[in-house]
VOPAGU-2260 file (C-alpha; in pm, 1 decimal, decimal comma):
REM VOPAGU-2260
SITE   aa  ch    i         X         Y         Z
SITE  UNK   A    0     568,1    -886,3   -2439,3
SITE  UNK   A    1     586,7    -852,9   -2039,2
SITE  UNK   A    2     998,8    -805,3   -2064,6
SITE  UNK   A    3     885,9    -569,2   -2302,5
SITE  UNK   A    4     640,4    -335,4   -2090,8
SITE  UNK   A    5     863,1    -401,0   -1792,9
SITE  UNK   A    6    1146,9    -202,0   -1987,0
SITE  UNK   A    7     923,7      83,0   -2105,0
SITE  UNK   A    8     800,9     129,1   -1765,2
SITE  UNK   A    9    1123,5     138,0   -1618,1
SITE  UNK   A   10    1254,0     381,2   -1909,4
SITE  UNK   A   11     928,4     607,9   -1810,0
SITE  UNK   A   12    1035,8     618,2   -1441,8
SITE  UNK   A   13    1392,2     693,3   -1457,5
SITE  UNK   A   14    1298,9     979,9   -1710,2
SITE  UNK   A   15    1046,5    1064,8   -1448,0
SITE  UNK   A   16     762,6    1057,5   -1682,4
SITE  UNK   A   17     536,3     779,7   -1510,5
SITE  UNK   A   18     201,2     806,5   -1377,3
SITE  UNK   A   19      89,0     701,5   -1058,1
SITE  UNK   A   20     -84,3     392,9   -1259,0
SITE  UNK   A   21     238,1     312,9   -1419,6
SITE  UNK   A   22     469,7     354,5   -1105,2
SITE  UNK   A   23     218,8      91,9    -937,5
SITE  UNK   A   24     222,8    -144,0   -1240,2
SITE  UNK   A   25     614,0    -178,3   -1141,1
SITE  UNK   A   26     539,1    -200,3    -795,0
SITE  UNK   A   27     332,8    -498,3    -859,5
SITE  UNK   A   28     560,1    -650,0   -1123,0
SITE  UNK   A   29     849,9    -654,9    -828,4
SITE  UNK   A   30     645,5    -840,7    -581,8
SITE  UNK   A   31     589,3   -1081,8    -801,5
SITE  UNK   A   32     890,9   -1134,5    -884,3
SITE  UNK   A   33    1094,5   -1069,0    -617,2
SITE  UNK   A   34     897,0   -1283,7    -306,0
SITE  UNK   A   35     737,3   -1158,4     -40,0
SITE  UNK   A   36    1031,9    -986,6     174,6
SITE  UNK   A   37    1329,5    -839,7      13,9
SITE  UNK   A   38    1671,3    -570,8     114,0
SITE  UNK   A   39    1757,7    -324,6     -92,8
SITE  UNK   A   40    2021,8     -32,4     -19,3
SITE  UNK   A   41    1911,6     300,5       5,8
SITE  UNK   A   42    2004,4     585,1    -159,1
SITE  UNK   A   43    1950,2     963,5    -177,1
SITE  UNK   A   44    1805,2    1142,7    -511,6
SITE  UNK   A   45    2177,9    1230,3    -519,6
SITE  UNK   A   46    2308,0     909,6    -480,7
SITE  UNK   A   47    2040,0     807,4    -759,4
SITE  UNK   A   48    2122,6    1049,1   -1014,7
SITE  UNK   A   49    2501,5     927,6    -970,7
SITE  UNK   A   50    2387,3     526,0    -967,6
SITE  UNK   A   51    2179,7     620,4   -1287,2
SITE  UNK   A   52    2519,2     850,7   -1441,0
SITE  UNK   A   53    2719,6     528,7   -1385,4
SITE  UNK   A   54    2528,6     280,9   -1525,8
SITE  UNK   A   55    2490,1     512,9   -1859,9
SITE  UNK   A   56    2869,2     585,4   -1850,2
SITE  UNK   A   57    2856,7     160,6   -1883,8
SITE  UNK   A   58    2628,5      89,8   -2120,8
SITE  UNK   A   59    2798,8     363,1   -2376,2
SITE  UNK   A   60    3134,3     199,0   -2274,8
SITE  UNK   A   61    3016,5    -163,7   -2394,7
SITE  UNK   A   62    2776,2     -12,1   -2726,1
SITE  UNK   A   63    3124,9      66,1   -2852,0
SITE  UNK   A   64    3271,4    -261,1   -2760,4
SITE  UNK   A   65    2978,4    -515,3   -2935,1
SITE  UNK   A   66    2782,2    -614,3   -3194,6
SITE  UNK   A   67    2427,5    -496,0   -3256,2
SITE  UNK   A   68    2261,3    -809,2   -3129,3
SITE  UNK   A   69    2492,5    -802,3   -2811,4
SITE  UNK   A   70    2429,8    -455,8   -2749,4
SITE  UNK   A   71    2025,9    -473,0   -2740,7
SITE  UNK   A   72    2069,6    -835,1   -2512,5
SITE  UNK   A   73    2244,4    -609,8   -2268,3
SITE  UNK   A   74    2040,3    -365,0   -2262,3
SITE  UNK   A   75    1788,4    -575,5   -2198,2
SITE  UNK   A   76    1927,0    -696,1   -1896,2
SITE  UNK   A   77    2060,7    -291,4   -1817,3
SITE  UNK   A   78    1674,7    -243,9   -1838,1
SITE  UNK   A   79    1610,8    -523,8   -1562,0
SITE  UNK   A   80    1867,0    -422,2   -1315,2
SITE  UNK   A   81    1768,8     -75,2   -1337,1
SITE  UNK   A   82    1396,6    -177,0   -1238,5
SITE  UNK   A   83    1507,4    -354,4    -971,5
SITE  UNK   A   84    1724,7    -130,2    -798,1
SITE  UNK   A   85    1409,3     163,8    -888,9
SITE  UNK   A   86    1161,6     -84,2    -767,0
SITE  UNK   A   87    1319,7     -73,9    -393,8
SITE  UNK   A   88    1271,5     293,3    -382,1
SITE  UNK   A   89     949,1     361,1    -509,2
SITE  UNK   A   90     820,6     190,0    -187,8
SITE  UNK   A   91     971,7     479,9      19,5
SITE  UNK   A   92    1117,2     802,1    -130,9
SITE  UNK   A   93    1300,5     861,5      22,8
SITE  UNK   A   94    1528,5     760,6     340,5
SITE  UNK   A   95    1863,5     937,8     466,4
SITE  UNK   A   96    2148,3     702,3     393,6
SITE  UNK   A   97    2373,2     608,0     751,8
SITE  UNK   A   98    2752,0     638,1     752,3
SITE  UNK   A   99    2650,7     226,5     826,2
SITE  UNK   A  100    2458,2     184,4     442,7
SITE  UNK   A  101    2192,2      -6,0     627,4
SITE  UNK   A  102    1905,7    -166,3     390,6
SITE  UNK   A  103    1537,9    -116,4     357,5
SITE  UNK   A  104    1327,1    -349,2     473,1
SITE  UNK   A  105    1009,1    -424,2     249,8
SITE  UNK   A  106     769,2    -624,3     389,4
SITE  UNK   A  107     468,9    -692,5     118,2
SITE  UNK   A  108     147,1    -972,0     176,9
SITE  UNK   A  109     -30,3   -1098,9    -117,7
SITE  UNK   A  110    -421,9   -1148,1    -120,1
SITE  UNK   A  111    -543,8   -1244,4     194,6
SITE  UNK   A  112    -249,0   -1255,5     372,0
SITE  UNK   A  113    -155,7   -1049,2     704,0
SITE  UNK   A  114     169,2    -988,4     886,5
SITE  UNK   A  115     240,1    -890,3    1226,4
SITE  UNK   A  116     622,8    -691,1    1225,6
SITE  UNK   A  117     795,3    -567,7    1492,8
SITE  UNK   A  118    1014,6    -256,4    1401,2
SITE  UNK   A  119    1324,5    -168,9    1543,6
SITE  UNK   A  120    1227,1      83,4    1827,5
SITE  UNK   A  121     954,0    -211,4    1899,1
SITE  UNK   A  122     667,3     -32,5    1772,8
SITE  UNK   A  123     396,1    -315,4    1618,5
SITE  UNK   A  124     243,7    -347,0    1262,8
SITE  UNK   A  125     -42,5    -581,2    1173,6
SITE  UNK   A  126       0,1    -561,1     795,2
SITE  UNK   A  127    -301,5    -585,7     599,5
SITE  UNK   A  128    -418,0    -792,6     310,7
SITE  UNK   A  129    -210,1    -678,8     -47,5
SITE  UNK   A  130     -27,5    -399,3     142,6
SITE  UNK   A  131     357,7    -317,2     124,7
SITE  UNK   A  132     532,7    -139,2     465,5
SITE  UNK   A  133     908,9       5,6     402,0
SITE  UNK   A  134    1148,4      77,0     680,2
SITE  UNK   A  135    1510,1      91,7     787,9
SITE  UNK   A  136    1718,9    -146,4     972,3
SITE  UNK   A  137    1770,1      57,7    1223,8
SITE  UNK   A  138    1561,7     379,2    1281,8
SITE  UNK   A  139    1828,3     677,7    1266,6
SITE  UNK   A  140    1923,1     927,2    1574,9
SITE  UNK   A  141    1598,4    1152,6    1647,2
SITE  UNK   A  142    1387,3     981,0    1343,4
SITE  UNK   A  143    1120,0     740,1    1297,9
SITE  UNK   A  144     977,7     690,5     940,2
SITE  UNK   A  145     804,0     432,9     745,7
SITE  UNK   A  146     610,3     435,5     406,4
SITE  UNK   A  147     328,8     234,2     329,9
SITE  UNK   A  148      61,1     153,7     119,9
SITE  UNK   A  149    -284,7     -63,0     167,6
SITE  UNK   A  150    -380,3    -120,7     549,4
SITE  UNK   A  151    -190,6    -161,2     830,4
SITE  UNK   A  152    -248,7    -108,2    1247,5
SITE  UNK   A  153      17,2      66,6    1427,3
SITE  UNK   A  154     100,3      54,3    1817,1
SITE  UNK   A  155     367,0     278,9    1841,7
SITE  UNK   A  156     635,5     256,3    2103,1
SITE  UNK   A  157     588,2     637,8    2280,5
SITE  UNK   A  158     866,9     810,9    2245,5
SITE  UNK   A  159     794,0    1168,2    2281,9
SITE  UNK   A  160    1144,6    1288,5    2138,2
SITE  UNK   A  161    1115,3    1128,4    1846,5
SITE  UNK   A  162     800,3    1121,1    1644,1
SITE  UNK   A  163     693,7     870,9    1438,0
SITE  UNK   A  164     594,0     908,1    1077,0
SITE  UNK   A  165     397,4     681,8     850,2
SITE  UNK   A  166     419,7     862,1     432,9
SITE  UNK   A  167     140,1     731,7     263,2
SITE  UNK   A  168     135,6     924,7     -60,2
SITE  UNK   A  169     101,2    1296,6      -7,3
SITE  UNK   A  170     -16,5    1226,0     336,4
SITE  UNK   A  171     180,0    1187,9     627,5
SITE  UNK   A  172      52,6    1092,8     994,6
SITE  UNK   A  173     292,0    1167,1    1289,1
SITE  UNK   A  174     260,4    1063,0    1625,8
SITE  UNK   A  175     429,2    1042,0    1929,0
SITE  UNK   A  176     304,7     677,0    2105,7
SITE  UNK   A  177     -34,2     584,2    1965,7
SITE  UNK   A  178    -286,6     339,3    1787,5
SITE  UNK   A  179    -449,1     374,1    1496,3
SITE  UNK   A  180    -496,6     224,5    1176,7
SITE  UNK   A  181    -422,3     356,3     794,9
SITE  UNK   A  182    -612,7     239,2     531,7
SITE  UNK   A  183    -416,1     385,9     190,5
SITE  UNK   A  184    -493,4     159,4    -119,6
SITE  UNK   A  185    -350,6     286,7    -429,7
SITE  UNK   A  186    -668,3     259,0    -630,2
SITE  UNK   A  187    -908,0     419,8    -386,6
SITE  UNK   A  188    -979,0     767,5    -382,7
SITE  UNK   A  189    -934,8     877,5      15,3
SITE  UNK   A  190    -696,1     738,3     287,4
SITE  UNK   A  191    -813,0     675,7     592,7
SITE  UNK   A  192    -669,5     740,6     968,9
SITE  UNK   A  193    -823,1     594,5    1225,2
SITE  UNK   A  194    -759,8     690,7    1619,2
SITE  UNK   A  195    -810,4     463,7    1893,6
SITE  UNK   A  196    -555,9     616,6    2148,2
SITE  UNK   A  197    -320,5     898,6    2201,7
SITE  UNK   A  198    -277,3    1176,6    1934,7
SITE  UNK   A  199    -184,0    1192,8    1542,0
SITE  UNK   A  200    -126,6    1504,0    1290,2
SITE  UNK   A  201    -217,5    1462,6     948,2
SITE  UNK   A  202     -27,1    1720,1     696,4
SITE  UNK   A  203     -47,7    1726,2     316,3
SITE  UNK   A  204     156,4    2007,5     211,6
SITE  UNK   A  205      42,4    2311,6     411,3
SITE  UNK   A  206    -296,7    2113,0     500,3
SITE  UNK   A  207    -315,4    2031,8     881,9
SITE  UNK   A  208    -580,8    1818,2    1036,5
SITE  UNK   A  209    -501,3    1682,6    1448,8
SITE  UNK   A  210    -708,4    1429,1    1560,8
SITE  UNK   A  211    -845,8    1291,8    1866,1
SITE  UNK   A  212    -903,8     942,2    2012,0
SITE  UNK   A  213   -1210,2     746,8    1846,8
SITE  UNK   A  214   -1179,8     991,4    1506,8
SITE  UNK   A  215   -1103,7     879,9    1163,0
SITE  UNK   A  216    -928,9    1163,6     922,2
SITE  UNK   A  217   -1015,1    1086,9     578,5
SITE  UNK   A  218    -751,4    1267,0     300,3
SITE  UNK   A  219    -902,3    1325,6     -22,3
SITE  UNK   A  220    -705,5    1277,3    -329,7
SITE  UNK   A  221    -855,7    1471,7    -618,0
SITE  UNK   A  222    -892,0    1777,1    -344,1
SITE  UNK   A  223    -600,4    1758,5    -122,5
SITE  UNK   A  224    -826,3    1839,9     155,1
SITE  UNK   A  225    -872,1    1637,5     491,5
SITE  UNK   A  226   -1159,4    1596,4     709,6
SITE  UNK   A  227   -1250,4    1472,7    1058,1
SITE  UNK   A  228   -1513,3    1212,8    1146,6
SITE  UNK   A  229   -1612,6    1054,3    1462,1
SITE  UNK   A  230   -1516,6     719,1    1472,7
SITE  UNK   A  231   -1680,1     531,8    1803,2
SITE  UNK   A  232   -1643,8     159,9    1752,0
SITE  UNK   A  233   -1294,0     109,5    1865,7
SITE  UNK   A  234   -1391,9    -291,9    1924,4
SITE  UNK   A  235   -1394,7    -282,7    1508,2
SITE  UNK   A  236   -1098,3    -162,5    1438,8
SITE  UNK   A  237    -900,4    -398,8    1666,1
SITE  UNK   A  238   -1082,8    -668,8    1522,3
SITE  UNK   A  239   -1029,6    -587,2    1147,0
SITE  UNK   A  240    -641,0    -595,9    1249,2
SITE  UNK   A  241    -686,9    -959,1    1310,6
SITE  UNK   A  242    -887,7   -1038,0     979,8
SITE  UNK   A  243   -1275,1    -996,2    1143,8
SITE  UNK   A  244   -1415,3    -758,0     973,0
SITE  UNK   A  245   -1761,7    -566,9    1056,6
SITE  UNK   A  246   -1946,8    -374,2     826,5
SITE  UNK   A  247   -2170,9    -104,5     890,0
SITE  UNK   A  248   -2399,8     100,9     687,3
SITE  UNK   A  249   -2132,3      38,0     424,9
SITE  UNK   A  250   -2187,4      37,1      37,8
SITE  UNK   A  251   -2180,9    -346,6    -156,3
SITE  UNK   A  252   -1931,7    -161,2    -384,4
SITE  UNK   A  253   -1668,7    -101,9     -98,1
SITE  UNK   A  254   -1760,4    -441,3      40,1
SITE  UNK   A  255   -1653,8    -580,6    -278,6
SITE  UNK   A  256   -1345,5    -422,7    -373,4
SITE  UNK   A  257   -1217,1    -505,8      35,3
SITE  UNK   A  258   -1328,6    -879,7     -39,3
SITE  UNK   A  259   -1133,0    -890,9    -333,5
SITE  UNK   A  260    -805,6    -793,2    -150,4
SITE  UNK   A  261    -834,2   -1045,9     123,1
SITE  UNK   A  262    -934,4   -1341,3    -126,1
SITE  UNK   A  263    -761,3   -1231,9    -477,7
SITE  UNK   A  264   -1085,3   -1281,9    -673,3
SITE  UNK   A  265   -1303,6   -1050,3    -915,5
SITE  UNK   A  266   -1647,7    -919,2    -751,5
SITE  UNK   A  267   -1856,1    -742,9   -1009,8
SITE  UNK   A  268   -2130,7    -549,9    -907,7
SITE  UNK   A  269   -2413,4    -382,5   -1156,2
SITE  UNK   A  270   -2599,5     -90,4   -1081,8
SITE  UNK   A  271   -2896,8    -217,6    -894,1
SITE  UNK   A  272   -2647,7    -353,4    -631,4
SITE  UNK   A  273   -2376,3    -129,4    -577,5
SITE  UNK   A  274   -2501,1     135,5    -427,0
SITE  UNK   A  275   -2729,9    -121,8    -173,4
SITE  UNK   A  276   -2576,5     -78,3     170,0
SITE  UNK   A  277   -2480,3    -387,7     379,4
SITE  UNK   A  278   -2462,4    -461,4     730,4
SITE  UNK   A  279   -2300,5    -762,6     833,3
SITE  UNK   A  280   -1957,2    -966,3    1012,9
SITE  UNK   A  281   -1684,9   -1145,9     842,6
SITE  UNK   A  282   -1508,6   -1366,0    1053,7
SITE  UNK   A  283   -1131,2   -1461,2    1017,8
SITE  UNK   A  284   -1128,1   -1754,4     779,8
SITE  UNK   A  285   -1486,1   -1797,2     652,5
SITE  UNK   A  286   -1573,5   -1895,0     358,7
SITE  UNK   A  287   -1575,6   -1639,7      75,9
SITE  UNK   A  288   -1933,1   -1835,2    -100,1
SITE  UNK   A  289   -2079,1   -1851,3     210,9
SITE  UNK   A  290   -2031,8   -1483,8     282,6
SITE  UNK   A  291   -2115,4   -1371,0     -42,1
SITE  UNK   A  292   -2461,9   -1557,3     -23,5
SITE  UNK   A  293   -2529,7   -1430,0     324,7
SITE  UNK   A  294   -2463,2   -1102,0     172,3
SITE  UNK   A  295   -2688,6   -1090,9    -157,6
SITE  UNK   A  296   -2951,7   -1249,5      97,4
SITE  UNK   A  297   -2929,0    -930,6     266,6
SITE  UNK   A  298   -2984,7    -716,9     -40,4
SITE  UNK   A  299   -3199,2    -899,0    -222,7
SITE  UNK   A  300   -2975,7    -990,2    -516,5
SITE  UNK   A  301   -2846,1   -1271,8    -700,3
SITE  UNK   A  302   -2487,1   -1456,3    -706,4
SITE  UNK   A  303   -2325,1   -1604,2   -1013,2
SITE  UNK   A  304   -2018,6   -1773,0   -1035,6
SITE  UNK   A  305   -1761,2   -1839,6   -1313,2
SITE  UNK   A  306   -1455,9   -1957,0   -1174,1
SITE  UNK   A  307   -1278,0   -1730,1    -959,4
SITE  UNK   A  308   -1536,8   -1461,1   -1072,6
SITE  UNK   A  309   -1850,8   -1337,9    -885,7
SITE  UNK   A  310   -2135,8   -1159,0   -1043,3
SITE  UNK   A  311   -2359,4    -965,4    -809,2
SITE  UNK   A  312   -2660,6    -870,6    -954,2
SITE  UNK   A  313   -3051,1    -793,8    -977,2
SITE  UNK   A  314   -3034,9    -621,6    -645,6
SITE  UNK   A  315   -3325,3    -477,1    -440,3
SITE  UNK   A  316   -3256,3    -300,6    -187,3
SITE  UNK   A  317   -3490,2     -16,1    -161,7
């Protein structure tokens, strides 16, 4: 059944008819399959289009040549290969190809896992928990790009001839030599850019937004529209990077869904919790019970557990 959905889901994206969901379903699928950090060549749409030519011109060439059963095992396997030469450039869509065909570099974590990378103009990356950063072996003359998604901290090398991009999405942040921290999970609804130093543009189309040290731009999906907030507690950030995390005045909700990123568990909240706010520190290798207790004591709700599942409920927090 899985070989199954994996083929109709790589059918959908070559005909360029998969959603977001489905283009993330394949995502998934490859890091589970293919480890944690994997090379794949890049290509331009045109180069794509001719890959995708070839490997059609192939398959009709052996149809002719075998039997029925033959010719729906190899497509099987057609299917496969396709997928995992797609699966490289969903990631990042995409890079220029150099006269040197140098390879992609996809770094991915799994649930609570982080990664510090160093990039090749020595710009650093503390790669957040279930997160995926593309970029090239070697940054090209007079361009800097890299596509993520999830969380990730960026200290930029400064380089003020060459900006550097991060492509989240729609979005795109450039800078010149900065900090700041991106915050783009798939499933959420905004993506978040936080400044702690130097200068960043966000664009989305012909949507412009320039922020300032100590400001968080926050890109709404459903809109397309970014806005500016102040941002003061720099201390925060730099400590989420290394896996402390501080919440303020945030919702149990969001509290959740981040805890079930760094641990790979199910948090359900009802309604008479969700919406209860929390304040409260999670330190870098605590105990998930232990935190989730200190947190219902906070709100005045109850925590059951069924395996790897939490329930949070009966809440009462006004």
């Amino acid at each position: 059944m899985m070989q199954d959905r994996i083929q109709e889901l790589a059918g959908k994206y070559l005909n360029g008819t998969a959603t977001e969901e489905e283009r993330q379903e394949l995502l998934t699928w490859y890091r589970h399959e293919a480890g944690k950090t994997s090379e794949w060549p890049l290509a331009s749409p045109e180069e794509k289009t001719l890959l995708k030519e070839r490997m059609l011109g192939n398959l009709l060439q052996h149809i002719g040549k075998t039997k029925p059963r033959k010719r729906f095992t190899m497509l099987k396997y057609a299917a496969v290969f396709v997928l995992l030469i797609l699966s490289g450039l969903i990631a990042r869509k995409l890079f220029h190809k150099t006269p040197a065909q140098q390879s992609a570099q996809i770094i991915t974590t799994g649930y609570g896992e982080r990664k510090k990378i160093q990039l090749p103009d020595g710009t650093m990356v503390w790669l957040g928990p279930a997160s995926t950063l593309t970029y090239p072996e070697k940054f090209m003359a007079g361009k800097r790009e890299v596509t993520m998604e999830g969380e990730a901290f960026f200290e930029v090398m400064k380089n003020e001839e060459i900006p550097f991009f991060v492509h989240t999405g729609k979005l795109s942040t450039q800078v010149l030599g900065t900090s700041f921290n991106v915050h783009a999970y798939p499933a959420d609804a905004d993506v978040k850019v936080t400044l702690l130093s130097g200068s960043v543009l966000l664009t989305q189309g012909t949507v412009r937004q320039n922020l300032r040290p100590l400001e968080q731009g926050v890109f709404h999906k459903t809109t397309g529209g970014i806005d500016a907030y102040s941002y003061p507690d720099a201390a925060a950030m730099l400590e989420r990077r290394a896996g402390n995390i501080s919440y303020s005045n945030i919702t149990v909700a969001a509290v959740a869904t981040d805890l079930e990123r760094m641990f790979g568990v199910k948090i359900t909240t009802d309604p008479s919790t969700s919406g209860c706010v929390f304040y409260g520190r999670l330190k870098n290798g605590e105990d998930i019970d232990a935190f989730l207790s200190k947190l219902c004591i906070v709100v005045n709700a109850r925590l059951i557990k069924k395996g790897e599942q939490y329930i949070i409920t009966q809440g009462n927090c006004r």
